[in-house]
C-alpha positions in Angstrom: 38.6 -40.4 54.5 39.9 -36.8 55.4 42.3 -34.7 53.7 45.1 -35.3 56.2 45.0 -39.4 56.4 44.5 -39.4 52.8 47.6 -37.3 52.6 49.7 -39.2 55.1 48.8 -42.9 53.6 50.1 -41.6 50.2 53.3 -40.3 51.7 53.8 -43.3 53.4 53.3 -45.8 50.3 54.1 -43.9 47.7 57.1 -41.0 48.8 58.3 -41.5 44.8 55.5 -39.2 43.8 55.2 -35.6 43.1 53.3 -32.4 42.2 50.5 -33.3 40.2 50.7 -36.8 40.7 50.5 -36.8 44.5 47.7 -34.6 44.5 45.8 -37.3 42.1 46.4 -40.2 44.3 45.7 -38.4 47.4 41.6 -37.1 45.5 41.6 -40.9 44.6 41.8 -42.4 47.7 39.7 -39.5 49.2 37.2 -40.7 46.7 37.1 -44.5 47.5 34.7 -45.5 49.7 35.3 -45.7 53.5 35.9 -49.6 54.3 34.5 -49.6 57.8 31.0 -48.5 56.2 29.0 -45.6 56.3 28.9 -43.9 59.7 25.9 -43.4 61.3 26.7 -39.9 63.1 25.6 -37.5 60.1 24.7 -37.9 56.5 27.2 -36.1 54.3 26.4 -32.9 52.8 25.9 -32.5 48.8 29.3 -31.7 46.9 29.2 -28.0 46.0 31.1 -27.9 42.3 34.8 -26.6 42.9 35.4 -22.9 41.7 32.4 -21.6 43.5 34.7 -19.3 45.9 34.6 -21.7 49.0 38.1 -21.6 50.9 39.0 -24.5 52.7 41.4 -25.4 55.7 44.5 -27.1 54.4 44.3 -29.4 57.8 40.7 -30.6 57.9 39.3 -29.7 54.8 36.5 -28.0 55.6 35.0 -24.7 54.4 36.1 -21.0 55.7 35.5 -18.0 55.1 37.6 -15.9 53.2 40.2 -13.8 55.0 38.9 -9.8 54.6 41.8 -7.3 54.5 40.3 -4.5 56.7 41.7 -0.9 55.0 40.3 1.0 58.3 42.7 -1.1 60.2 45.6 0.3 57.9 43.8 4.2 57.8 43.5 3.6 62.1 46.8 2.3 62.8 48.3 5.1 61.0 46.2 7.1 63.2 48.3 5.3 66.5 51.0 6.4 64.5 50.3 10.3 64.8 48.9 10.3 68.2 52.4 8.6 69.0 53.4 12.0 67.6 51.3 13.5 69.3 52.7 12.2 72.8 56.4 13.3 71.7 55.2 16.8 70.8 52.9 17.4 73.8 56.4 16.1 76.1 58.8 18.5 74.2 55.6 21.3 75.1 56.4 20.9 78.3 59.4 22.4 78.1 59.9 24.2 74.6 56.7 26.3 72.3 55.9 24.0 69.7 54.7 26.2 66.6 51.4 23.7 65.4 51.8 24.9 61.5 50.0 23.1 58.7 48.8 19.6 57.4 49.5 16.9 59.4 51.9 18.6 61.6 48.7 20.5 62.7 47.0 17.2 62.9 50.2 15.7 65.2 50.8 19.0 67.4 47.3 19.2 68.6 48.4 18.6 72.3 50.2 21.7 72.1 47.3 23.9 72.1 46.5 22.6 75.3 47.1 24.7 78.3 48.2 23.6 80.9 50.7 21.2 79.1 50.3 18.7 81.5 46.4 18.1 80.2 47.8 18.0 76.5 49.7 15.3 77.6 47.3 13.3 79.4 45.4 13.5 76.8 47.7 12.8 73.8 48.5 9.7 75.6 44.2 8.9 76.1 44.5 9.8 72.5 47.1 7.3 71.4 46.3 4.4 73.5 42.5 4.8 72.2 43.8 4.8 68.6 46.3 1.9 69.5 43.1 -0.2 71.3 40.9 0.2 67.7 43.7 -0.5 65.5 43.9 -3.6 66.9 40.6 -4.7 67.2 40.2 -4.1 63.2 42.9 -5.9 62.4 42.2 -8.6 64.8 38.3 -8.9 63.4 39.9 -9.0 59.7 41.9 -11.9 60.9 39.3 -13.7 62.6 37.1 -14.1 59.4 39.7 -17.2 58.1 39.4 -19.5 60.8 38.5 -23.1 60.7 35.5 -24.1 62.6 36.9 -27.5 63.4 40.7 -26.9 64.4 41.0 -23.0 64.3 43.5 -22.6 62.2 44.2 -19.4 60.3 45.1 -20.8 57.1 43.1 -21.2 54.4 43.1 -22.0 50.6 41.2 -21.4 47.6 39.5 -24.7 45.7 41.8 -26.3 43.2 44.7 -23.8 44.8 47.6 -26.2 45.7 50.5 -25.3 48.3 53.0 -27.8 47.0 
């Protein structure tokens, strides 16, 4: 039985129970065996012992991978944020001198050192929209690692880990 009947048939007969309880009626009648027989369609698969680092999906129960936290998504999406800059100062070029300085106002006023300033802002805003395009395919491919291969969803758990 999977995860989710076993879940549902406790909550139907038995709503009285909670926390810990719940979860050890819902592993027993996961462990029982199936009534209708063993299914031809595909042997199971050996257990793996719990606390070996396997995440699972909370709707189907089977294993994920872990969800990767991308830092070069965070270091390019602040990035986006300074060619955004970067558009506002090569605009306010246009019409006013922009004095480039140091640090990161150097790093922002780059468009500014463009001549003509219609170039600095063409591209301040090839600039930001690249930035903008890679940012989100980082953080996009960080959160693509914790999907289900059975129902796609985005949540998943560690072993032993419970949400209730």
């Amino acid at each position: 039985m999977n995860l989710r009947d076993a879940k549902d048939q406790v909550e139907r007969e038995h709503p009285e129970l909670k926390g810990t309880e719940r979860m050890l009626a819902i592993k027993a009648l996961r462990d029982q065996p199936d009534p209708a027989g063993p299914t031809t369609a595909a042997p199971e698969a050996p257990e793996q012992p719990a606390g070996n680092g396997d995440y699972f999906c909370r709707n189907c129960d089977q294993p994920v991978k872990p969800v990767v936290r991308n830092v070069w998504g965070k270091v390019v999406t602040f990035v986006a944020l300074l060619q955004l800059v970067a558009v506002a100062v090569s605009v306010v070029s246009c019409f006013t001198s922009v004095d480039v300085g140091d640090g990161l106002r150097r790093l922002a006023s780059w468009p500014a050192a463009i001549h003509p300033v219609g170039v600095g802002v063409v591209a301040a805003l090839a600039a930001f929209i690249a930035a903008v395009g890679v940012a989100g395919s980082l953080t996009q491919r960080a959160e693509r690692g914790g999907t289900c291969p059975k129902c796609k969803s985005v949540l998943a758990t560690q072993p032993g880990a419970s949400g209730e």
